[in-house]
C-alpha positions in Angstrom: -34.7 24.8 0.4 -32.2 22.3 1.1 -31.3 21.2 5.0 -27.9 19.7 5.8 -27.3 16.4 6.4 -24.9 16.0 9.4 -23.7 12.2 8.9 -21.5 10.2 11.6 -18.7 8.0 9.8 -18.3 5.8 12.4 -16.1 3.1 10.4 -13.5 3.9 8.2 -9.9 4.0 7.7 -6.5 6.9 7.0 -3.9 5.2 5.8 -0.2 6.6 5.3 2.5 6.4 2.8 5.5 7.0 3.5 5.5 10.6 2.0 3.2 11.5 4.7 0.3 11.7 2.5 -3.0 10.4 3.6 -6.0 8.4 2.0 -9.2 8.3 3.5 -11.6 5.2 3.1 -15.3 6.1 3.3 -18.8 4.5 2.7 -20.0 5.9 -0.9 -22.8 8.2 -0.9 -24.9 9.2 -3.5 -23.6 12.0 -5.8 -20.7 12.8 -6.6 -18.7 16.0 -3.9 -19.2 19.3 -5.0 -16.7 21.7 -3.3 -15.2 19.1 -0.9 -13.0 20.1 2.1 -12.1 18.9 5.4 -12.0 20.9 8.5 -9.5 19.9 11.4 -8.7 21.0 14.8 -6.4 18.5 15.8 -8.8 16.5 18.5 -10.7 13.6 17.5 -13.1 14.3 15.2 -12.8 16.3 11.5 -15.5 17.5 9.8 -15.8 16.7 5.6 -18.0 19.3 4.0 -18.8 16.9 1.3 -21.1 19.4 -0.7 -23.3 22.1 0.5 -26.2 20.3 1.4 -24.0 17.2 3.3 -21.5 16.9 6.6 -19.6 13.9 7.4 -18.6 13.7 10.7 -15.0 11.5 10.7 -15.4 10.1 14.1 -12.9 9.3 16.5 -9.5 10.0 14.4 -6.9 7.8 15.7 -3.6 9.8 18.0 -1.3 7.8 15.7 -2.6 9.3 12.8 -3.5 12.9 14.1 -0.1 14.5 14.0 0.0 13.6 10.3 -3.4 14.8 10.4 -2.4 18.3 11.3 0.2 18.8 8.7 -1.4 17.6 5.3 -2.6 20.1 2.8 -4.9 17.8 1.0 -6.1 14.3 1.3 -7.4 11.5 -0.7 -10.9 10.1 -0.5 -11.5 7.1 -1.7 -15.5 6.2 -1.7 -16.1 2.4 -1.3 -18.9 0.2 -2.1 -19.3 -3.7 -1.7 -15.2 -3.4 -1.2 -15.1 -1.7 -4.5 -13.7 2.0 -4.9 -16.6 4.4 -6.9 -15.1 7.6 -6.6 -11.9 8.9 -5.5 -10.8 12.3 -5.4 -8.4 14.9 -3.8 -9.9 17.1 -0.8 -8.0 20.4 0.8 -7.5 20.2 4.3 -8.0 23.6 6.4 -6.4 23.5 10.0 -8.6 25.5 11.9 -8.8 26.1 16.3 -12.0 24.5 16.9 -14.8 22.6 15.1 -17.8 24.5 13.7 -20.2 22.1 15.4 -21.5 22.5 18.8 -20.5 19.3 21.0 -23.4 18.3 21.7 -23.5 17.1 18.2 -19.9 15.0 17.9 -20.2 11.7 19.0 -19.2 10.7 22.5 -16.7 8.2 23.5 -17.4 5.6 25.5 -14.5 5.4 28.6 
């Protein structure tokens, strides 16, 4: 049986066009996504469902960028290694209340 891997993305980036259309930047794991989707909540943190058996944590989504956050449908993940993309790919976004993850488990800022 396969456990989940919860992963923290600590670094990476959203960029926006000017469609309001988002591209995520992320470290390239190994495998390619099966299923992918992004849950978000509006707050700080999304979660990206990157197949069944792995979790990435985005940590600490920028305000500017949340508000855009909260309206897109899909988004773009671009996987990077060494500066170079290795897999990009289209990822639905479901707006949901409040994060599946108990918060003991999100990172904490530090104020």
């Amino acid at each position: 049986m396969n456990s989940v891997v919860l992963e923290v993305e600590s670094y990476y980036d959203i960029l926006e066009n000017d469609d309001n259309e988002l591209l995520v930047t992320i470290k390239a794991r190994q495998g390619g996504p099966e299923k992918p989707t992004v849950l978000y909540a509006g707050e700080e943190h999304a979660l990206f469902y990157r197949s069944t058996d792995q979790t990435i944590i985005l940590d600490f989504i920028h305000p500017g960028v949340r508000g855009s956050f909260r309206k897109v449908k899909e988004i773009l993940v671009a996987e990077l290694r060494d500066g170079s993309i290795v897999r990009e790919y289209m990822v639905p976004v479901r707006q949901v209340n409040k994060l599946p993850v108990p918060e003991d488990k999100l990172p904490k800022l530090n104020k």
